[in-house]
N, C-alpha and C positions, 0 to 999 in steps of 0.2 A: 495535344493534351499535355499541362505540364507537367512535368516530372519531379517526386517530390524523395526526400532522402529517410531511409529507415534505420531506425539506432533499435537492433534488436531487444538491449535491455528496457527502452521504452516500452516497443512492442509487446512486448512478454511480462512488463510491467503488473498490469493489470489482468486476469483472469479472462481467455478468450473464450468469444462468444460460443453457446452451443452449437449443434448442427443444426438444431431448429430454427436458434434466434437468427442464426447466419439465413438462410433458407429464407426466412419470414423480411429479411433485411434487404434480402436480392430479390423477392418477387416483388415489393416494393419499391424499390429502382426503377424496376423495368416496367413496372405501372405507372407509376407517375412522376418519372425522373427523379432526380436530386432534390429535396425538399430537406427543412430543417435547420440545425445548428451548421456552419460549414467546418472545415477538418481544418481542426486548430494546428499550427507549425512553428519550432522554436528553432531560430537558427537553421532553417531548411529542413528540419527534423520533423515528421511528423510526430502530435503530441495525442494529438484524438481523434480517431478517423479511421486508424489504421484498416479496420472491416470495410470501411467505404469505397477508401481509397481504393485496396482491391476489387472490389466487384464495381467501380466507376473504370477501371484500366481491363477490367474483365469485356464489359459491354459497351466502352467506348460512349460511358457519357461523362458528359464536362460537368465539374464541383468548383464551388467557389471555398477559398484559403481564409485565412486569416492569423495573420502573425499574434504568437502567445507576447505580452508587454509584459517581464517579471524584471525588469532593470537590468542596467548595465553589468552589475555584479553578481546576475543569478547563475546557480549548478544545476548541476542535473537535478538533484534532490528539490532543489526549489521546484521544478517542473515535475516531479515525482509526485509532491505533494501537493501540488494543484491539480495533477491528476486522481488522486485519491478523492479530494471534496469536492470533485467532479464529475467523475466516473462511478465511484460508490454510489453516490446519491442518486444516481439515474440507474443502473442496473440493481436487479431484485439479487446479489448473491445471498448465499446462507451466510450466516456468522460464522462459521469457521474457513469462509475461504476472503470476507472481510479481512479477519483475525491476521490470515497470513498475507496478507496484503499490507496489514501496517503494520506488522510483523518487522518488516524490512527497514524500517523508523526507527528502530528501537535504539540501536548504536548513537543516533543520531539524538535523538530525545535523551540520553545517557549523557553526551557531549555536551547537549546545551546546558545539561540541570548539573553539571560540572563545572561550563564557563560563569555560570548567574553565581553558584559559589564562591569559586576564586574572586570574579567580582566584589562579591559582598565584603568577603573576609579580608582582600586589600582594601576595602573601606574602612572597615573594624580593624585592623590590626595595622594598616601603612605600611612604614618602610619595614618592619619584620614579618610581615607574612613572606612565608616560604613557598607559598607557591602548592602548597598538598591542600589534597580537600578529603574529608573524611569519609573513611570508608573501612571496612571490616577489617579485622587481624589481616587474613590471606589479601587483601586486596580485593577482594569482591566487591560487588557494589552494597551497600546499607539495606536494612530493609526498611526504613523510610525512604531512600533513593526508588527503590524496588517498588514500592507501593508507588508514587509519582511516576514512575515509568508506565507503569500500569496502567495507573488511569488516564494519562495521556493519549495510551494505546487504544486503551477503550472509548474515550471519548473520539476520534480520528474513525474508531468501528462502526460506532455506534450503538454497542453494544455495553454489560456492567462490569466491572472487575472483576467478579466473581466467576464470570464467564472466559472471561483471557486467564483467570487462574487455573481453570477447569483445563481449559483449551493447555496449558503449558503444562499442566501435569502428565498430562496424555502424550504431548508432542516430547514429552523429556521421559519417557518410557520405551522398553525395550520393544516392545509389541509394534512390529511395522507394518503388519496389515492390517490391525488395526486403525493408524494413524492414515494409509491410504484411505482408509475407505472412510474415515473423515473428512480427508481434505476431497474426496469425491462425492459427499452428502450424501453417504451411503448408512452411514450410523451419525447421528446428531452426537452433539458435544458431553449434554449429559449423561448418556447410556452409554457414551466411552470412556467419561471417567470414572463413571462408576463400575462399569468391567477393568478399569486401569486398578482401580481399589481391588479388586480381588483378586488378582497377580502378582500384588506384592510380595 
């Protein structure tokens, strides 16, 4: 059986399965062998599978591979977010563990709506642009930037703005059991921003 290589920030990438779905995923195996998508790999890296692959080295049945093709000059992040509009769409998670999934986007979505900037602005300006792109006295980001982040992030969730704003008032709050038992879908997003409201 081949041996295949685990990059645990892939791994852990994406939200792992319950003990159910796990359970429901190995009595499956073992009933009618390996059926399905097979377990995509980047570089030796397993990219999707990782559940399979275990419980295929668990009971010793054979899985067919298939190398991920993101180009010569793909990162990890390229493979991050092919996992996102891959994995997302196929598993049922709640919005708030979507949320924190392309959560992890956000620096990156930040960068690129920085380089389209400077772009622009050495268009518009030529040899005197400096090289700054606009953003608040402190150097924060804008709150046009801040809104375009947003909805990048929500669109990526699948979910509305309004909800990653819900969702970040919460997670930027002192209250951390609360925030656990969000990211556990133990309280939904609106009933914990609106208890976020009354602790201020």
């Amino acid at each position: 059986m081949k041996e295949l290589k685990i990059n645990p920030e892939l791994r852990d990438f994406i939200p792992p399965l319950s003990g159910e779905e796990k359970k429901q995923l190995e009595d499956s195996l073992l009933k009618y062998g390996y059926k399905g998508a097979p377990i995509y790999i980047w570089n030796g890296y397993i990219v999707d599978g990782h559940n399979r692959y275990e419980l295929c080295k668990k009971h010793n049945i054979e899985f067919p591979t298939e190398e991920l093709i993101l180009g010569d000059d793909a990162t990890i992040i390229d493979v991050m977010e092919w996992m996102i509009n891959t994995q997302l769409g196929r598993r049922n998670l709640p919005p708030q563990q979507r949320i924190a999934v392309v959560k992890k986007f956000e620096k990156k979505i930040q960068e690129q709506a920085n380089t389209k900037k400077e772009e622009s602005n050495q268009q518009f300006y030529g040899n005197r642009y400096t090289g700054k792109v606009d953003c608040s006295p402190n150097g924060e980001e804008s709150k046009k930037d801040k809104y375009h982040t947003d909805k990048e992030l929500a669109k990526l969730a699948g979910v509305g703005t309004g909800t990653i704003a819900r969702y970040n008032r919460v997670m930027n709050s002192d209250d951390e059991e609360l925030k656990k038992k969000v990211l556990a879908d133990e309280v939904k997003i609106n009933t914990a921003y609106e208890l976020s409201l009354i602790h201020i």
